[in-house]
Backbone and ligand atoms as CSV (ligand in chain L), in Angstrom:
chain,resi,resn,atom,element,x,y,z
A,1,UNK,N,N,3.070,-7.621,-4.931
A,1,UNK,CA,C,4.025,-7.429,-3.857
A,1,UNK,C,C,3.301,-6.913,-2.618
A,2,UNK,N,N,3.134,-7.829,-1.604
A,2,UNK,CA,C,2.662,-7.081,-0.368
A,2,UNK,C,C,4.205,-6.562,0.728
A,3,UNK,N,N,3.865,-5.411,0.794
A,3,UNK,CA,C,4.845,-4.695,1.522
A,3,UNK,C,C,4.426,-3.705,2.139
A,4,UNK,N,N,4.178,-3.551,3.601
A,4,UNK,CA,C,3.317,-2.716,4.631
A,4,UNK,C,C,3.639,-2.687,5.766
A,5,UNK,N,N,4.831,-2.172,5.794
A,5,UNK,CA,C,5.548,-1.768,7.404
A,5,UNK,C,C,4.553,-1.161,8.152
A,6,UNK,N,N,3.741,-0.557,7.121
A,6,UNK,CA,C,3.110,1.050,8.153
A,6,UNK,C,C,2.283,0.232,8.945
A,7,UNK,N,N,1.614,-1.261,8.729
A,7,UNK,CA,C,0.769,-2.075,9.536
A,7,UNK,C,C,1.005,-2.427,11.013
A,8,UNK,N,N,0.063,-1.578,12.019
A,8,UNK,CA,C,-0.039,-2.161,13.243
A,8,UNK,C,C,-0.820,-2.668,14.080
A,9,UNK,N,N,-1.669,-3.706,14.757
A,9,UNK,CA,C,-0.321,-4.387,14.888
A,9,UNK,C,C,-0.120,-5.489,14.054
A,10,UNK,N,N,0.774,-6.163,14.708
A,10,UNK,CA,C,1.491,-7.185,13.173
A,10,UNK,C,C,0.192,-8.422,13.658
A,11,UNK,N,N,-0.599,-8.979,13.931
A,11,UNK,CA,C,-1.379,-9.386,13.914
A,11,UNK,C,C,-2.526,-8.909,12.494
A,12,UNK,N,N,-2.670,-7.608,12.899
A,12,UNK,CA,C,-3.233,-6.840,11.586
A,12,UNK,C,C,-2.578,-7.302,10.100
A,13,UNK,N,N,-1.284,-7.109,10.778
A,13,UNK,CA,C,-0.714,-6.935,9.010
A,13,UNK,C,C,-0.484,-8.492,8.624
A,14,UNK,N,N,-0.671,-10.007,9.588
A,14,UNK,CA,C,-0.915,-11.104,8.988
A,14,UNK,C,C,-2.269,-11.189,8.298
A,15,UNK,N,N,-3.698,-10.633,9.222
A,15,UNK,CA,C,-4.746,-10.960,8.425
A,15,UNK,C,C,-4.743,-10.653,7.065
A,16,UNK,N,N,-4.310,-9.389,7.064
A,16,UNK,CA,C,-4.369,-9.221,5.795
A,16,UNK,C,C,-3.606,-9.433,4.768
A,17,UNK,N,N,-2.307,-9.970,5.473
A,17,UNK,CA,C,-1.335,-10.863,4.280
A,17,UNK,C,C,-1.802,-12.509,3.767
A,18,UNK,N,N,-2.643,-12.851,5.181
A,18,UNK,CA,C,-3.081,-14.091,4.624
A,18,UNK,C,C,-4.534,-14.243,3.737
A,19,UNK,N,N,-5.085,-12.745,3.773
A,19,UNK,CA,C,-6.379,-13.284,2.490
A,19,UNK,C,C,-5.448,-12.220,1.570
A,20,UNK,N,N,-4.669,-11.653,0.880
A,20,UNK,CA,C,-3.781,-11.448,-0.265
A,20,UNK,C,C,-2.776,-12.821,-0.758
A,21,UNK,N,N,-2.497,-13.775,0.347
A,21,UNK,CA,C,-1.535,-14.646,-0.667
A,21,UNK,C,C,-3.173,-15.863,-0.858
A,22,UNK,N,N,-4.138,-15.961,0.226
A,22,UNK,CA,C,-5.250,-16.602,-0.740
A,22,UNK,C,C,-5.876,-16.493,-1.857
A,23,UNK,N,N,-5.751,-14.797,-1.725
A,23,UNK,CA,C,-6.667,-14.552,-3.349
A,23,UNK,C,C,-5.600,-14.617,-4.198
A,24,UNK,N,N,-4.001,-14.411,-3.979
A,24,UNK,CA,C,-3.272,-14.470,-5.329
A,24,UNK,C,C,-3.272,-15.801,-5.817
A,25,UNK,N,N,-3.264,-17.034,-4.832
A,25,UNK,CA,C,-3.048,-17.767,-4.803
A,25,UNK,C,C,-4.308,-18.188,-5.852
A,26,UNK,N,N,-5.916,-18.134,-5.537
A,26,UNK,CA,C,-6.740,-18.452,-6.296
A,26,UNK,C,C,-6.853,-17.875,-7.895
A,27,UNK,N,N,-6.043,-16.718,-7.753
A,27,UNK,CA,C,-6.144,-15.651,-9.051
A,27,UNK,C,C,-4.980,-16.313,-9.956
A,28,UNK,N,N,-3.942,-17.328,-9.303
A,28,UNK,CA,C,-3.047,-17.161,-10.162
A,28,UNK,C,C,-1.983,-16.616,-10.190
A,29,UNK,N,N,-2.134,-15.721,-9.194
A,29,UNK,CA,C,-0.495,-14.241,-9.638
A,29,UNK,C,C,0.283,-14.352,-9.030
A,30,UNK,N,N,1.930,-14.680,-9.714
A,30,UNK,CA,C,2.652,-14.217,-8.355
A,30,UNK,C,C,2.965,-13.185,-7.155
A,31,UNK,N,N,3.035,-13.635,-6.233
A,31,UNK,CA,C,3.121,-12.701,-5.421
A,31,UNK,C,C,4.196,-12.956,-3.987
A,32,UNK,N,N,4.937,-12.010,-3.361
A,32,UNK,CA,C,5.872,-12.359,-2.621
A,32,UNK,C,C,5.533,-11.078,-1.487
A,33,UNK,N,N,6.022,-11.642,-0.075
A,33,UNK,CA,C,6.008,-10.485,0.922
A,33,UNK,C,C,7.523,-10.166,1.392
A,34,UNK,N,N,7.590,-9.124,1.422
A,34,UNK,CA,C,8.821,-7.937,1.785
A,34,UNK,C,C,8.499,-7.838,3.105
A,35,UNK,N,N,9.152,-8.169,3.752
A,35,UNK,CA,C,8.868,-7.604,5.433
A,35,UNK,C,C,10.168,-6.670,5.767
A,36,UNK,N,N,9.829,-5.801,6.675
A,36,UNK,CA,C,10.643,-4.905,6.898
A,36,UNK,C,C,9.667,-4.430,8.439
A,37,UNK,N,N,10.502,-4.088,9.787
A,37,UNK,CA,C,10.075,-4.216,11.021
A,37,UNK,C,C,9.071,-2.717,10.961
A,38,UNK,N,N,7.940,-2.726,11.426
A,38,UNK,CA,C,7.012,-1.962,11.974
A,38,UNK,C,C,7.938,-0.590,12.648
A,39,UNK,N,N,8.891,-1.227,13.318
A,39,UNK,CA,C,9.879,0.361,13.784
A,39,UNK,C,C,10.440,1.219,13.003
A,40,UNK,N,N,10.883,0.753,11.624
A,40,UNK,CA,C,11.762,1.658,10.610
A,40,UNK,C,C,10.997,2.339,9.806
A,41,UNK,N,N,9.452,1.855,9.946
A,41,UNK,CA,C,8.788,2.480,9.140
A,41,UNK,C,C,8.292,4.090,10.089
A,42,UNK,N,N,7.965,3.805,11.842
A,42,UNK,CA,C,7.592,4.735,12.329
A,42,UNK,C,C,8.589,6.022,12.374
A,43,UNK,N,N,9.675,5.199,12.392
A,43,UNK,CA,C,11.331,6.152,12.400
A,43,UNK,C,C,11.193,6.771,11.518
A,44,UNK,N,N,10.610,6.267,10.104
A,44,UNK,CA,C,10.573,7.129,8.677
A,44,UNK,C,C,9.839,7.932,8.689
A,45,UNK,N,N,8.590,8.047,9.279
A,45,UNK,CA,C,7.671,8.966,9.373
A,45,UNK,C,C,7.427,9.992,10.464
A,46,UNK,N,N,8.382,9.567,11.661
A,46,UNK,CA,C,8.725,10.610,12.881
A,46,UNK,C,C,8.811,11.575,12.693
A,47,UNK,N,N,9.157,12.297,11.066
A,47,UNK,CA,C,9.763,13.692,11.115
A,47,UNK,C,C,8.490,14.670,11.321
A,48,UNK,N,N,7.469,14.238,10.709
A,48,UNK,CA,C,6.354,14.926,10.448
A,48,UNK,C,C,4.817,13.755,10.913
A,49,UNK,N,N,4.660,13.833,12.073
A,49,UNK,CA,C,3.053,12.757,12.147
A,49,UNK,C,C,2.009,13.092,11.895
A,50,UNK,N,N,1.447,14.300,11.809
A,50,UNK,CA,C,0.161,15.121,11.553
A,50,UNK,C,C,0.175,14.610,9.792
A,51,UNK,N,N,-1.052,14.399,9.446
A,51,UNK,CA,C,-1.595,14.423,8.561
A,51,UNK,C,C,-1.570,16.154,7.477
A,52,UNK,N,N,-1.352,16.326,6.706
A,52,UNK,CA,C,-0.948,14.665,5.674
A,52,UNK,C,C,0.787,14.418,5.331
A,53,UNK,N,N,1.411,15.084,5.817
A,53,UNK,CA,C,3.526,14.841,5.820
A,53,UNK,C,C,3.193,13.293,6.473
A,54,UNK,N,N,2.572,13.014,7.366
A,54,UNK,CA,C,2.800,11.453,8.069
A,54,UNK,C,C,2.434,10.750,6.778
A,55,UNK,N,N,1.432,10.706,6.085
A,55,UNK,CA,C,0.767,9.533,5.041
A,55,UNK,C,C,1.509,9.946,3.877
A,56,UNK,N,N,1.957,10.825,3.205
A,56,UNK,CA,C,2.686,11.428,2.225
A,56,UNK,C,C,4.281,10.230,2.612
A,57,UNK,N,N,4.375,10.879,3.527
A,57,UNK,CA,C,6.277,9.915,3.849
A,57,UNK,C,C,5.364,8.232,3.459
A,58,UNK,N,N,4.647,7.887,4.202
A,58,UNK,CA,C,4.195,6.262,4.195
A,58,UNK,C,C,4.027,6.085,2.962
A,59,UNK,N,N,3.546,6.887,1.904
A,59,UNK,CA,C,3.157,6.230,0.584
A,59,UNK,C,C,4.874,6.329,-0.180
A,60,UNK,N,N,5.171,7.468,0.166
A,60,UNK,CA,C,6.814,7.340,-0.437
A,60,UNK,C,C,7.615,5.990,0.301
A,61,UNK,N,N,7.857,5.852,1.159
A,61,UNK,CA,C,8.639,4.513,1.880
A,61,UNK,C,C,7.854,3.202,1.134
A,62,UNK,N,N,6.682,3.498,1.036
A,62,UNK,CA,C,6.511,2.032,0.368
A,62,UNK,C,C,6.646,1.902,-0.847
A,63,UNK,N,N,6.067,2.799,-1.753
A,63,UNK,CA,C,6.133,3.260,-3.198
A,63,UNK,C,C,7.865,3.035,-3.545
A,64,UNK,N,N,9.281,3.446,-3.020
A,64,UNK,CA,C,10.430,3.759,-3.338
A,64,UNK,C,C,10.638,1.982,-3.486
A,65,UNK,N,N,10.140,1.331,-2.661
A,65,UNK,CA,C,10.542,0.037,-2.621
A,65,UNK,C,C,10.036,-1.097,-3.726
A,66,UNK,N,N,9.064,-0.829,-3.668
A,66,UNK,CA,C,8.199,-1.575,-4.683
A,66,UNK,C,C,9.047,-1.059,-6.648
A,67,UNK,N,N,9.249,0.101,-6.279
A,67,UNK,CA,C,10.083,0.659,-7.526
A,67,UNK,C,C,10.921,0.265,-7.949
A,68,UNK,N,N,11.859,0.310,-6.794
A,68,UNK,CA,C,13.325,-0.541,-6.237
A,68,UNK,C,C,13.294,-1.864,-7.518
A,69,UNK,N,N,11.917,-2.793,-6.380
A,69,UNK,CA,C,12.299,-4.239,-6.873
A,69,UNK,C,C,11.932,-4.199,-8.635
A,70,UNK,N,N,10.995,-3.165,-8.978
A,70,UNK,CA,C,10.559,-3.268,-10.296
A,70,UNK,C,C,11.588,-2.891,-11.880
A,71,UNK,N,N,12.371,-2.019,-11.265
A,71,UNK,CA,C,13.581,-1.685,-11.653
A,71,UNK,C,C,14.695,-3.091,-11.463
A,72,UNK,N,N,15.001,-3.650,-10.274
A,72,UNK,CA,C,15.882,-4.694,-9.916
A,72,UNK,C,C,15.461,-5.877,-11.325
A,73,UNK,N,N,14.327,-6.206,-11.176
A,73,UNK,CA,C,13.484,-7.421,-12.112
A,73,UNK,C,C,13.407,-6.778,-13.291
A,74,UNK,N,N,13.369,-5.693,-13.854
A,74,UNK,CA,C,12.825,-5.384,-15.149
A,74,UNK,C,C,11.235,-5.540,-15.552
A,75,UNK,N,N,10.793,-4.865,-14.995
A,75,UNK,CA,C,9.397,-4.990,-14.745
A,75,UNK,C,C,8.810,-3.566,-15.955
A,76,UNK,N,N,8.124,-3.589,-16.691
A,76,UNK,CA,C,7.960,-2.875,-17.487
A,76,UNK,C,C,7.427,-1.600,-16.348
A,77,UNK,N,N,6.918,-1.547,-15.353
A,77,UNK,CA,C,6.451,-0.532,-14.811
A,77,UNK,C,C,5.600,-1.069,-13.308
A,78,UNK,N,N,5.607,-0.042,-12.332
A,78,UNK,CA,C,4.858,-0.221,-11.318
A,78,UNK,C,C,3.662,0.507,-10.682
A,79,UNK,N,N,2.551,0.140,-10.233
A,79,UNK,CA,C,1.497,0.767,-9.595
A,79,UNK,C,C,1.076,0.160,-8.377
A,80,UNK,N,N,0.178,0.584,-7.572
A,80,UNK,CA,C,-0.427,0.622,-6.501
A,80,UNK,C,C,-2.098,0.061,-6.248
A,81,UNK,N,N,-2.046,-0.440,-5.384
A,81,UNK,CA,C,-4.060,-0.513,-4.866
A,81,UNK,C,C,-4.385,0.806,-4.065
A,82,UNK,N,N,-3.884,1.636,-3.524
A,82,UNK,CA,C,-3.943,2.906,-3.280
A,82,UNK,C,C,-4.768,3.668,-3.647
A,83,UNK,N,N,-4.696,3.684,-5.208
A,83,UNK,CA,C,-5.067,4.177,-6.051
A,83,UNK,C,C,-6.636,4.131,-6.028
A,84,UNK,N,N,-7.307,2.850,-5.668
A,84,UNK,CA,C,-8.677,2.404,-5.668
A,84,UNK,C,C,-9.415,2.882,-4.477
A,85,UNK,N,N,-8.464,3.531,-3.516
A,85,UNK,CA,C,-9.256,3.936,-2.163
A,85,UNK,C,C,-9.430,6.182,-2.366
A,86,UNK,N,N,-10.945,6.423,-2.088
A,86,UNK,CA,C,-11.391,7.851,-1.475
A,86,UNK,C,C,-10.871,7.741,-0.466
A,87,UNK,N,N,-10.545,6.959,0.039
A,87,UNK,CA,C,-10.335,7.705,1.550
A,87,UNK,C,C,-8.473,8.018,1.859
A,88,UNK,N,N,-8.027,7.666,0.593
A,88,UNK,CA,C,-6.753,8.022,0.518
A,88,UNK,C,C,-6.282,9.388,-0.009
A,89,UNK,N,N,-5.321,10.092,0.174
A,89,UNK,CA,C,-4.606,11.545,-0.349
A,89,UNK,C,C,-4.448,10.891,-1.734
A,90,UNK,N,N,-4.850,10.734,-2.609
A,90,UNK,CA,C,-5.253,10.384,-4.027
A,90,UNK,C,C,-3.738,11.481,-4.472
A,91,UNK,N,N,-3.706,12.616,-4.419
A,91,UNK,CA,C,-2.278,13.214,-5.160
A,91,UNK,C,C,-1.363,13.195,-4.241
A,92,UNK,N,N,-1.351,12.588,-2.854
A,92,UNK,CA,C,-0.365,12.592,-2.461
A,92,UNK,C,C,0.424,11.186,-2.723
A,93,UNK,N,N,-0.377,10.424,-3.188
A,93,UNK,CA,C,0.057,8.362,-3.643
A,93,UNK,C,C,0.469,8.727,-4.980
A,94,UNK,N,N,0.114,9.627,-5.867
A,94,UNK,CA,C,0.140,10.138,-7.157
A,94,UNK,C,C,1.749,10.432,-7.088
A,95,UNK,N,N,1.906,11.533,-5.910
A,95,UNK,CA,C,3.506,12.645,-5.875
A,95,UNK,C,C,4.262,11.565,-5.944
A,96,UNK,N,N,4.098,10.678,-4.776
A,96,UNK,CA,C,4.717,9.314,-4.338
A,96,UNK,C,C,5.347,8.442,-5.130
A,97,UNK,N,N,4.277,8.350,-6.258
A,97,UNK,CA,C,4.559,7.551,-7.596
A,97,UNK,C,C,5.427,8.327,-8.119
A,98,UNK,N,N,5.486,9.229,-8.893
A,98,UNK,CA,C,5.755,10.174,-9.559
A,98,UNK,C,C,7.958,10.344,-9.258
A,99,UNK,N,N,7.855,10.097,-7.876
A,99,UNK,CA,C,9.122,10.753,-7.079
A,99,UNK,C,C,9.763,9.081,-6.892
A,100,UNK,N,N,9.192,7.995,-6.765
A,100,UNK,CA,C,9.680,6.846,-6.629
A,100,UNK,C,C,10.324,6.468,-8.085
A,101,UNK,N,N,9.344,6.893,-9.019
A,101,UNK,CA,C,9.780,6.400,-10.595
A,101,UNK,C,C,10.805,7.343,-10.860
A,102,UNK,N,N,10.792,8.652,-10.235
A,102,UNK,CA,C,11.928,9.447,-11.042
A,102,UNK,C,C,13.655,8.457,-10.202
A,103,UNK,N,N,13.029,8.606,-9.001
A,103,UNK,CA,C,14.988,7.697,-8.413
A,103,UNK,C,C,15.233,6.343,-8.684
A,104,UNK,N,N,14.122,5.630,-9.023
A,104,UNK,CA,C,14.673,4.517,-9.345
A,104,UNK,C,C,14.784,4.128,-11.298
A,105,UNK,N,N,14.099,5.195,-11.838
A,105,UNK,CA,C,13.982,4.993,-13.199
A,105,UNK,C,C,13.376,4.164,-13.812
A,106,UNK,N,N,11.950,4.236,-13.316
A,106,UNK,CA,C,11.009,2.835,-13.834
A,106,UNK,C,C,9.925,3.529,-13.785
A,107,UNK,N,N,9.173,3.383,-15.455
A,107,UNK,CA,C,7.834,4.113,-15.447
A,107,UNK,C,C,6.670,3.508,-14.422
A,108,UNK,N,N,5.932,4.433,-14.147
A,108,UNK,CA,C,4.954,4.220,-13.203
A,108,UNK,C,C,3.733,3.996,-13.731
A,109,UNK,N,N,2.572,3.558,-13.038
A,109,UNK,CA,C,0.831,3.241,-14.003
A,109,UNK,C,C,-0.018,3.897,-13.542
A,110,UNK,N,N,-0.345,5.012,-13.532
A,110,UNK,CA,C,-1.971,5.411,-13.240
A,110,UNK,C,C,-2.839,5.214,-13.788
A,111,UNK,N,N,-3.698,4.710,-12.735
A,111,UNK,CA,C,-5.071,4.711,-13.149
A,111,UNK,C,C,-6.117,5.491,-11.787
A,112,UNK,N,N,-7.019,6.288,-12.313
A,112,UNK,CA,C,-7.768,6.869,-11.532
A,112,UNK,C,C,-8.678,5.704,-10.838
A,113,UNK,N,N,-8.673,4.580,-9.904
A,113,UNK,CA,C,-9.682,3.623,-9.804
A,113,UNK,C,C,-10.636,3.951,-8.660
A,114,UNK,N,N,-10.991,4.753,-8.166
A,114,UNK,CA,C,-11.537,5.213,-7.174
A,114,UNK,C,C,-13.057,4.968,-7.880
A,115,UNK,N,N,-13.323,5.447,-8.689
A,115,UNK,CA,C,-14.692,5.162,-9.103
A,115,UNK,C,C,-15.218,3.489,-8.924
A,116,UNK,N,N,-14.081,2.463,-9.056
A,116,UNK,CA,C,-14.633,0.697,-8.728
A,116,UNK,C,C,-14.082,0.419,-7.447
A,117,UNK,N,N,-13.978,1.524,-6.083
A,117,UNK,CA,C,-14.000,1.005,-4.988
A,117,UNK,C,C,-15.213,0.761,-4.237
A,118,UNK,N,N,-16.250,1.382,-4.602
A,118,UNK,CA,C,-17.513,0.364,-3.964
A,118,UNK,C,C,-17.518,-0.793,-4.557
A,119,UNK,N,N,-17.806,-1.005,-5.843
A,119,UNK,CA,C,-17.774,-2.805,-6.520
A,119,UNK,C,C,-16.296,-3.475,-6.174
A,120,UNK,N,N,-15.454,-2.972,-5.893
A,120,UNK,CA,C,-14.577,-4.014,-5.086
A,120,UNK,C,C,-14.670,-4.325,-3.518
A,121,UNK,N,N,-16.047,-3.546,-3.257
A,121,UNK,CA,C,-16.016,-3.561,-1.456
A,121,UNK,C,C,-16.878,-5.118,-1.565
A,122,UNK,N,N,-17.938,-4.760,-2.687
A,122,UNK,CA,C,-18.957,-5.922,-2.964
A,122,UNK,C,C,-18.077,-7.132,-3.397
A,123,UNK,N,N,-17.183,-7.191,-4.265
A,123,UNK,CA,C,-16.391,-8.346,-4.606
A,123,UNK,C,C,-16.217,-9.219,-3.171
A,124,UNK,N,N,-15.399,-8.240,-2.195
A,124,UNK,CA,C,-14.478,-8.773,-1.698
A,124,UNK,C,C,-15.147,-9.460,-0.144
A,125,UNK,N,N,-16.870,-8.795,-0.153
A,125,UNK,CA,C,-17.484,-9.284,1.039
A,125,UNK,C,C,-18.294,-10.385,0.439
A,126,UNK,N,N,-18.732,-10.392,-1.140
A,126,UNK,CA,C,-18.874,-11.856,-1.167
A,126,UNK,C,C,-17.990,-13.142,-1.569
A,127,UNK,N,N,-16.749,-12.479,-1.177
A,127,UNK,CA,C,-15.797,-13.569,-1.459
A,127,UNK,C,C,-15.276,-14.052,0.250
A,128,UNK,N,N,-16.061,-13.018,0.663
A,128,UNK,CA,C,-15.623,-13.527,2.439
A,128,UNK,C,C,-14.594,-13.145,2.725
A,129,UNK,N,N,-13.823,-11.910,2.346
A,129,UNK,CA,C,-12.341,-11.671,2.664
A,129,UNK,C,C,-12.629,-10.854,3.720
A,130,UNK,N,N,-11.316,-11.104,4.260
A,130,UNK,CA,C,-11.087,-9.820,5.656
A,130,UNK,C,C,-11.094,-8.814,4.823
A,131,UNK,N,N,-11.596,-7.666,5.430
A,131,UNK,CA,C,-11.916,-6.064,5.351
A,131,UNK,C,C,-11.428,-5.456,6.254
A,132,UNK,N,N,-10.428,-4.661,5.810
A,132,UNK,CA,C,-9.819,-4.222,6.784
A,132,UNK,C,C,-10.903,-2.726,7.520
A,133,UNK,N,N,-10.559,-2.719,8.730
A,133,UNK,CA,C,-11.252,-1.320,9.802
A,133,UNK,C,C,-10.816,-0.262,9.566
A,134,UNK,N,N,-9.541,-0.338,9.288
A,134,UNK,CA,C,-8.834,0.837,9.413
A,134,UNK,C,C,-7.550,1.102,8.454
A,135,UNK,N,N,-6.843,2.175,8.149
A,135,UNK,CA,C,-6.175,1.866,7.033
A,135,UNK,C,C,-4.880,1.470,7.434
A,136,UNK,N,N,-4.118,1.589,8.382
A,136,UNK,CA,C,-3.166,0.837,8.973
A,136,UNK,C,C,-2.651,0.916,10.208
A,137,UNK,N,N,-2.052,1.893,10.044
A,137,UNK,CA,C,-1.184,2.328,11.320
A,137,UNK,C,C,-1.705,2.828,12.552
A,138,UNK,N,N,-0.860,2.987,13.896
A,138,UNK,CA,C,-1.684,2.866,15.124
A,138,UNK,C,C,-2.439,4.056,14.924
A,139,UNK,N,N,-1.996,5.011,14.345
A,139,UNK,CA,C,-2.465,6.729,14.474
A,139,UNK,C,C,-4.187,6.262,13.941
A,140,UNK,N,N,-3.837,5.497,12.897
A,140,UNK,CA,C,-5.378,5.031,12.148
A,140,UNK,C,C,-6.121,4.733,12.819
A,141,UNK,N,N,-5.684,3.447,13.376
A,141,UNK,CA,C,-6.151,2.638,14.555
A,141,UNK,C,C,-7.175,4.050,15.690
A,142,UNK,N,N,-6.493,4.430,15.875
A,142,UNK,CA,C,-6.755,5.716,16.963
A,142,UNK,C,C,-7.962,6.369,16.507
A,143,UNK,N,N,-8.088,6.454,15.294
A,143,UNK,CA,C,-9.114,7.162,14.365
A,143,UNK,C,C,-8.598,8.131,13.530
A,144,UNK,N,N,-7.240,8.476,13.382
A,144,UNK,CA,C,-6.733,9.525,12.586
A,144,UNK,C,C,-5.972,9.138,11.214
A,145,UNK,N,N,-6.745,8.908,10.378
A,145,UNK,CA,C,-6.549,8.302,9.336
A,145,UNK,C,C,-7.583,7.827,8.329
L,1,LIG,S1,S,-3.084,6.634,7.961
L,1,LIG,FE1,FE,-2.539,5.102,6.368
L,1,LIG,S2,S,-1.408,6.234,4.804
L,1,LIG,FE2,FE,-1.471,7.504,6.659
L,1,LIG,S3,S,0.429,7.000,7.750
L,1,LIG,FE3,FE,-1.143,5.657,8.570
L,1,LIG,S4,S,-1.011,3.787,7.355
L,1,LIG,FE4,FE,0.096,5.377,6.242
């Protein structure tokens, strides 16, 4: 499921939707995009922008949704690529999980993957994929993130 309001700008958030439906596409997996406007996501996170309440709300808004649909489908359970990045609040994507599975009632998957995010940096530059600069949003963009 690609679903990433927090992406700006939406130029950004095509590149990187179009090498995710290439590689699902080569991998096999289904996969579908959720769009939801770049504004409702900043509205969601207005309350608090400073780091880390700003990225804490972003991993909950996306996390609640992805839950949503996993619960809707009967999906034995849901997780994240989140999970695979240091440079992410690692227990704050964790809380996220944790608080998405309790309201929607669908077990969640951890896995600690941070240790195979260099060999997925190597995967993914000799597969020629876009790499993203930054982790999404304009604040990122800016350097705060
Ligand atoms: S820096 Fe990343 S996690 Fe934090 S609010 Fe921006 S897009 Fe979300």
């Amino acid at each position: 499921m690609f679903f990433n309001p927090n992406i700006y700008p939406s130029e950004e958030e095509e590149k990187r939707w179009d090498t995710y439906e290439k590689w699902s596409k080569e991998a096999g997996v289904n996969t579908r995009r959720i769009f939801v406007p770049h504004q409702d996501w900043a509205q969601a996170v207005s309350i608090d922008l400073e780091k880390p309440g700003r990225c804490r709300t972003c991993y909950y808004v996306r996390l609640r949704q992805v839950a949503r649909l996993a619960k809707e489908e009967r999906y034995d359970g849901f997780s994240t690529t989140l999970l695979v990045s240091p440079y992410q609040d690692h227990q704050g994507v964790l809380d996220a999980m944790q608080e998405a599975s309790h309201e929607h009632g669908v077990p969640y998957v951890y896995r600690d993957l941070r240790r195979g995010y260099l060999r997925s940096r190597q995967m993914a530059r000799g597969s020629h994929m876009y790499m993203q600069k930054y982790c999404g949003c304009e604040f990122s963009l800016g350097g705060d993130g």
